[in-house]
C-alpha positions in Angstrom: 248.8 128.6 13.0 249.0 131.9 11.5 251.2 131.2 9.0 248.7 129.1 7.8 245.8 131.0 7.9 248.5 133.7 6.3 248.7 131.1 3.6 245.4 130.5 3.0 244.2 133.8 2.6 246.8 134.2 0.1 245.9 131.7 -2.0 242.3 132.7 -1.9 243.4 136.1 -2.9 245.4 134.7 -5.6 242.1 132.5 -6.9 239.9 135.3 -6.8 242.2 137.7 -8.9 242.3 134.8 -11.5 238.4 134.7 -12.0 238.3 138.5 -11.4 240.2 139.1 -14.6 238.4 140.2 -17.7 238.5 137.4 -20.4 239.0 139.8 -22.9 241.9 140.9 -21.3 243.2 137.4 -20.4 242.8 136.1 -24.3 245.0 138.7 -25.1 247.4 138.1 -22.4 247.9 134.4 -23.2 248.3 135.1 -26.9 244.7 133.9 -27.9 243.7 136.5 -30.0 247.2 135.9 -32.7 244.3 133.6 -34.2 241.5 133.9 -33.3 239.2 137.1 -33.2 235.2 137.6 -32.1 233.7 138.0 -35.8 236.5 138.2 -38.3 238.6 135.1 -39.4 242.3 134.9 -38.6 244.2 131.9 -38.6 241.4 129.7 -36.3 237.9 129.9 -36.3 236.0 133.1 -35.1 234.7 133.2 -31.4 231.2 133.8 -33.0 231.7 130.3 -35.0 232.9 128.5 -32.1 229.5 129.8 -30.0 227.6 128.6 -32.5 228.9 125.5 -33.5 229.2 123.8 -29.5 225.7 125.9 -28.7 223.8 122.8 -28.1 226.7 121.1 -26.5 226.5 120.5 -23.1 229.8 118.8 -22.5 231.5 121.5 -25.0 233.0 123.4 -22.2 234.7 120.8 -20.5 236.0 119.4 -23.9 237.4 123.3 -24.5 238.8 124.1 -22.2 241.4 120.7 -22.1 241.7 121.5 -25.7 242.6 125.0 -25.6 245.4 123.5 -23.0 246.2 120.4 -24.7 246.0 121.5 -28.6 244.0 120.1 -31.2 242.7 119.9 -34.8 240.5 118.3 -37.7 237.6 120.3 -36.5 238.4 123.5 -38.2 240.4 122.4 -41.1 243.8 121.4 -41.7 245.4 123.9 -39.1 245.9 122.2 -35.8 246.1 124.8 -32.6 249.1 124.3 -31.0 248.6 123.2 -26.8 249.0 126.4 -24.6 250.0 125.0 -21.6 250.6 128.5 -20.0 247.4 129.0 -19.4 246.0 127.3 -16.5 242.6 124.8 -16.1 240.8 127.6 -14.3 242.0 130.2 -16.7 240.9 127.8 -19.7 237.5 127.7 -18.4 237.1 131.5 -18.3 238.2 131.6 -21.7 235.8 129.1 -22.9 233.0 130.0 -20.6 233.6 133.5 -22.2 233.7 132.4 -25.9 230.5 130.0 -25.8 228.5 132.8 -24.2 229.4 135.3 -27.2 226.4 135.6 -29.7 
């Protein structure tokens, strides 16, 4: 019993540092920000454009978020984002949930 009560405390801890990290700091830890910046164009769209552009979108941050796993393109142009399957669902949805709220 108390190894499992061990257990689940350490995989609470574990969840909470996750959504406890800055998404700043987590963009640039997963490589995010080799293409795409807040307000200046790089290689994908800014984080400004991609605010803007899903605004009114209510199911944009589910749609993200499997797309900044899973790849994707045609939106932007002719460059396709490659998948980033190192970063995890519930750090995709920080991401996103970070990017959409940028004005």
């Amino acid at each position: 019993m108390k190894k499992l009560i061990t257990s689940a405390i350490l995989i609470m801890s574990l969840t909470t540092t996750v959504y406890a990290v800055d998404p700043k700091t987590l963009a640039q830890s997963k490589n995010c920000l080799a293409c795409h910046a807040i307000d200046s164009k790089l290689v994908g769209p800014t984080y400004k454009d991609i605010a803007a552009k899903y605004k009114n979108d209510p199911l944009a941050e589910d749609r993200l978020s499997k797309k900044v796993i899973l790849g994707g393109g045609g939106v932007w142009g002719t460059m396709p984002m490659p998948p980033n399957t190192q970063v995890t669902p519930a750090e995709s949805k920080i991401l996103v949930k970070w990017i959409l709220s940028i004005k």
